[in-house]
C-alpha positions in Angstrom: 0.1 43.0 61.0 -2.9 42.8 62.7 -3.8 46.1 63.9 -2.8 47.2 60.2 -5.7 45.1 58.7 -8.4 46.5 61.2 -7.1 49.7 60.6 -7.4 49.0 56.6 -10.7 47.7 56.8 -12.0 51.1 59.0 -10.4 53.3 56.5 -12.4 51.1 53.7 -15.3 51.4 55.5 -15.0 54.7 56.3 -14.3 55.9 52.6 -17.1 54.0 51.4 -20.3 55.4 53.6 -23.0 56.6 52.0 -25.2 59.0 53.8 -29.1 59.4 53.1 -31.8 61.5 54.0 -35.5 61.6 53.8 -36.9 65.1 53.6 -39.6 67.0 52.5 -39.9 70.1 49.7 -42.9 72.5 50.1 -45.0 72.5 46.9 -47.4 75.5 47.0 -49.5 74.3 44.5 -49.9 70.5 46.1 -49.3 68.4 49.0 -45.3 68.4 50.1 -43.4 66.5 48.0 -41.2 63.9 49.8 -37.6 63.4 48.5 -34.8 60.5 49.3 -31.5 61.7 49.1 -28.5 59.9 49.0 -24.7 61.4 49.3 -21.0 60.9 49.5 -20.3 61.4 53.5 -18.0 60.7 56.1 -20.0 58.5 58.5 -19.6 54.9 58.7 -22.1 52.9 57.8 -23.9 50.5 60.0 -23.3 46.5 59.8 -27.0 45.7 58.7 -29.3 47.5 56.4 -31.5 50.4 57.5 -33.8 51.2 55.1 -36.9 49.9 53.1 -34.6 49.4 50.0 -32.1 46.9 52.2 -29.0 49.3 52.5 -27.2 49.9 54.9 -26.7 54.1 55.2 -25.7 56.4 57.4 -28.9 58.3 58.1 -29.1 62.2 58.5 -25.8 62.5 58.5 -22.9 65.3 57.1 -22.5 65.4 53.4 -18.6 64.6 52.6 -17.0 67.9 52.0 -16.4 68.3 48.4 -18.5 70.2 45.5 -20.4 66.6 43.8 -22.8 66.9 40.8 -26.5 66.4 41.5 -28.3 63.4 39.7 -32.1 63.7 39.8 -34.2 60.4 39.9 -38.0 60.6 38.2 -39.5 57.4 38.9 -41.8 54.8 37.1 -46.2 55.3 37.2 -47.0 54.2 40.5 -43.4 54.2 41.9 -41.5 55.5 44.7 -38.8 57.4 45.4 -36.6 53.7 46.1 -37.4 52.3 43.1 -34.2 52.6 41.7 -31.8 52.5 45.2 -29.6 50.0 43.6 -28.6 53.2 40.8 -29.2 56.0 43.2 -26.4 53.9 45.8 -24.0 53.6 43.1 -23.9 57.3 41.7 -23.3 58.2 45.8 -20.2 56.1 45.9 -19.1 57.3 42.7 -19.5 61.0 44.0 -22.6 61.9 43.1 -26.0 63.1 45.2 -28.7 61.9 44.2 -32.5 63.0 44.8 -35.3 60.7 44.3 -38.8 62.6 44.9 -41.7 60.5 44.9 -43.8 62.1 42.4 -48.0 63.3 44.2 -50.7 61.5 43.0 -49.0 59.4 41.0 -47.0 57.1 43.1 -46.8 53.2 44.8 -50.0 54.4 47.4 -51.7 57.1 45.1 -52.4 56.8 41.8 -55.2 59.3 41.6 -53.7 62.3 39.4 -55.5 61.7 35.7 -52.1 62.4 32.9 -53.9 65.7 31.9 -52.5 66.7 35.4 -49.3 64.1 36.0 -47.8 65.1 32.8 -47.4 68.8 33.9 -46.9 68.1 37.7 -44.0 65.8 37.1 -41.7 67.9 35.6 -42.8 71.0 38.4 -42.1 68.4 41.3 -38.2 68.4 39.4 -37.8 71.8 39.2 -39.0 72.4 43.0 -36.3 69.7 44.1 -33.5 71.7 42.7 -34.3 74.7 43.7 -34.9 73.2 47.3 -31.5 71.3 47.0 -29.6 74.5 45.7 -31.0 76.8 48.0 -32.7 75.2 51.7 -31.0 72.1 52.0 -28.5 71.5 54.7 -25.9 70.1 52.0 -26.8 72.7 49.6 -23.0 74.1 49.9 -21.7 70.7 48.6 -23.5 70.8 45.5 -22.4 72.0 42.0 -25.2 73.9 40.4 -23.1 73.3 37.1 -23.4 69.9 36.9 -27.1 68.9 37.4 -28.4 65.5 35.8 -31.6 63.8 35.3 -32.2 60.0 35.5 -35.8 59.0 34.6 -37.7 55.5 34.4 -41.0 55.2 32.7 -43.4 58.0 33.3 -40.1 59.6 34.3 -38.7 59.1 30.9 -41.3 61.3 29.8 -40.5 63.7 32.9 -36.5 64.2 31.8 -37.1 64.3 28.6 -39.6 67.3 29.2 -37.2 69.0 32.1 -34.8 68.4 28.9 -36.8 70.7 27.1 -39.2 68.6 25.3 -43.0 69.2 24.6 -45.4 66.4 23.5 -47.7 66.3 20.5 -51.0 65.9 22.0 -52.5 65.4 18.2 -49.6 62.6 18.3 -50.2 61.0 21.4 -54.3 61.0 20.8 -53.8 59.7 17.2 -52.0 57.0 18.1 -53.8 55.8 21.4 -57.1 55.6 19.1 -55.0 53.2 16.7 -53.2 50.9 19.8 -55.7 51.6 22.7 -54.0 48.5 24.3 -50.8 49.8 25.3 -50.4 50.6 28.7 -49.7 54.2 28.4 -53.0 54.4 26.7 -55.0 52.3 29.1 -53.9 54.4 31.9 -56.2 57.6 31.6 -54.9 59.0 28.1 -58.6 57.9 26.6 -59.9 60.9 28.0 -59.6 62.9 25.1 -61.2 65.8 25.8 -59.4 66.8 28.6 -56.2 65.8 27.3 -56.3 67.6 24.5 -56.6 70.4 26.6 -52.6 70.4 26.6 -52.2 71.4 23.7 -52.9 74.7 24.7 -50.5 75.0 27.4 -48.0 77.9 27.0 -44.4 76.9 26.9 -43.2 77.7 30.3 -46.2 75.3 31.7 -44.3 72.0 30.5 -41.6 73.5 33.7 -38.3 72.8 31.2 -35.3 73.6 33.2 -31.9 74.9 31.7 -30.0 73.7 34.3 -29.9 70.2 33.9 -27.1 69.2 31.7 -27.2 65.5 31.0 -30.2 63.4 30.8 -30.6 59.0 31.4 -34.2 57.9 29.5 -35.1 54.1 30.5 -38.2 52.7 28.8 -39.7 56.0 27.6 -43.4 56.3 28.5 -45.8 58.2 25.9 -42.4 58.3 23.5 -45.3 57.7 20.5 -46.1 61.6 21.5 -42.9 63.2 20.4 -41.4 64.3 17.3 -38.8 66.2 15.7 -40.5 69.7 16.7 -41.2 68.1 20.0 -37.7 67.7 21.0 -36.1 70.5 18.7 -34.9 71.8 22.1 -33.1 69.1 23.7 -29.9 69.7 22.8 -28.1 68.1 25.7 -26.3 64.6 26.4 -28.7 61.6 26.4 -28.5 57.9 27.3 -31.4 56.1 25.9 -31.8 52.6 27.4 -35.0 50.0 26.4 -35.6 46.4 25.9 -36.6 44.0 23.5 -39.3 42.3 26.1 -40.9 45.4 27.1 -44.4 45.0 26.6 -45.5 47.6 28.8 -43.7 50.4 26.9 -43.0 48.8 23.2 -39.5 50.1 22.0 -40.5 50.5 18.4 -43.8 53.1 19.0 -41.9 54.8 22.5 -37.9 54.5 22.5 -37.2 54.0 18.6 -39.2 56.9 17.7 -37.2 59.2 20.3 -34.0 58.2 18.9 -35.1 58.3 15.3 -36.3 62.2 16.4 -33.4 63.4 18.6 -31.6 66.5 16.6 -28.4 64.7 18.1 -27.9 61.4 18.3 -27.9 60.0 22.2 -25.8 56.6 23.5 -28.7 53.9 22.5 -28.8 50.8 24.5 -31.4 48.3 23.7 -31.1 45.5 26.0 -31.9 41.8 24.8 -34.4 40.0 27.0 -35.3 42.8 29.0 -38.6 43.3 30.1 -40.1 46.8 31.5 -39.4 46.0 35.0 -35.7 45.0 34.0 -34.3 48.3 34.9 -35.6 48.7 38.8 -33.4 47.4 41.4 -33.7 43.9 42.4 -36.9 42.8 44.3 -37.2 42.1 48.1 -37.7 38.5 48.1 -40.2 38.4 50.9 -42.3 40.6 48.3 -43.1 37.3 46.8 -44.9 36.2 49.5 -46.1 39.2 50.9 -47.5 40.4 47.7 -47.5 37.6 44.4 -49.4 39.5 42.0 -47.1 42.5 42.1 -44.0 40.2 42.5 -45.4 38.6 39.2 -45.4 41.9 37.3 -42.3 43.9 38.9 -40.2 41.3 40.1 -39.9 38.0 37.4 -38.0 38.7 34.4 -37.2 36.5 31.6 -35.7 33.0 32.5 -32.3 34.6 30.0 -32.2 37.5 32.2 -30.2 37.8 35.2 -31.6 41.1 36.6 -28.9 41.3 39.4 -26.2 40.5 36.8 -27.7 43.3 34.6 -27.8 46.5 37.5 -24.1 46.2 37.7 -23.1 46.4 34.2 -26.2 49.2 33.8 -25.5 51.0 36.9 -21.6 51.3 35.6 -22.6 52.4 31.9 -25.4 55.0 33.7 -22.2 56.3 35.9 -19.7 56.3 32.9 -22.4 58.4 31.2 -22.7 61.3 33.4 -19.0 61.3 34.1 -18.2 62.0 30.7 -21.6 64.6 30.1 -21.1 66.4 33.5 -17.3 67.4 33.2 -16.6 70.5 35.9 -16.5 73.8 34.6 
């Protein structure tokens, strides 16, 4: 009986690794773009945690043979590729890879790209990670180019829903940062008027849509006050749309209201009561409190009726149900 319940708890263990990897995709129009990945694999994960996000992975290791769908994470402005660990861990373990670039010049230690650039990079830095995955990366085998995903946070709500096939109104998004200069996505560099209108000149194949990705997860749309129904004409595909009543950084009624009221289908709306912006990251390192109290102040502290641990499981289980259902195999 005994030997039978070490052998049952190795076989748990064993089935339930998680593999991760930290690599790097050439961009030849920028600095290389680095990428966490996280996989279904055989290894077994070590006793303590081994990463920056507290998880406990087994590094560098084989991908589980299979053929999994691909999920790709666009983080927050001035995020990082772990931002969202909590999510990325729990679409591993239900059979999904995951890749999480952390987006140039727009990211936790650079912030320097103005949105005239950011807003056309972003979706580039998604398109370079599949075709890096698909076609260079050592698991590349294990992936079905069928079934490709996008899960995006913020800034990277605006990313997927422009990798979905999207294009922003410039006239829209100007307009309406004159009227409410005080929202965040205004304050951040979108007063420059001049040189974002310059967008509106881009040809169609500079907003880097990409057909392959099948399913699309929007939390807490930023700039959602700069699309329309002609703006998102084109996407067409599956779409979860998650906000909350809190957010103060990206209002639902002038950024996640106005994407569903302008979908040409109608997507899986979740608007979350009590939830703040920062609601939908993974739970904060406590030692961030003291390490760093303004940004625990900001990211971390949510409202005292919302338990943000709580929350992640019931989230991370709809965000999995989701592309379960939208990413069937072919």
């Amino acid at each position: 009986m005994f030997l039978t319940s070490i052998l049952l708890a190795l076989i748990t263990q064993y089935a339930n690794a998680t593999g991760f990897q930290r690599i790097f995709v050439t961009d030849p129009y920028d600095k290389t773009i680095e990428v966490g990945v996280w996989y279904p694999s055989d290894s077994v994960s070590p006793n303590a945690a081994n990463t920056p996000f507290r998880q406990a992975l087994a590094l560098d290791n084989p991908v589980k043979s299979g053929s999994y769908p691909l999920i790709l994470f666009s983080h927050g402005y001035g995020g990082w590729m772990g931002g969202h660990a909590s999510t990325a861990l729990a679409l591993a373990e239900a059979g999904y890879i995951v890749a999480a670039p952390t987006h140039t010049g727009n990211n936790y230690e650079d912030e320097s790209y103005p949105p005239q650039r950011w807003m056309l990079d972003r979706p580039r830095h998604m398109k370079q990670t599949i075709d890096h995955l698909l076609n260079n990366w050592i698991g590349m085998e294990n992936i079905d180019p069928t079934r490709i995903g996008m899960f995006g946070f913020s800034a990277g709500g605006y990313t997927a829903l422009v990798s979905s096939g999207a294009v922003p109104n410039i006239q829209k998004l100007l307009t309406h940062c004159q009227k409410h200069p005080s929202e965040i996505a205004c304050k951040l560099g979108a007063n420059n008027e001049i040189a974002i209108a310059e967008l509106a000149k881009q040809p169609s194949n500079a907003w880097n849509h990409d057909l392959r990705i099948s399913a699309t997860v929007v939390i807490a749309p930023g700039f959602g006050f700069a699309f329309d129904q002609a703006s998102l004409e084109k996407v067409t595909l599956p779409l979860q749309l998650w906000s909350g009543t809190k957010d103060l950084n990206v209002p639902t009624k002038t950024n996640a209201d106005v994407i569903f009221q302008s979908l040409p289908k109608p997507a899986e709306y979740h608007l979350i009561k009590d939830a703040g912006h920062f609601a939908f990251l993974s739970p904060c390192n406590p030692a961030l409190q003291q390490q760093n109290p303004r940004v625990w102040n900001m990211v971390c502290v949510d409202a005292p009726t919302f338990d943000r641990e709580e929350f992640q499981k019931e989230f991370n289980k709809e965000v999995i149900n989701f592309f379960n259902k939208s990413l069937t195999a072919k």
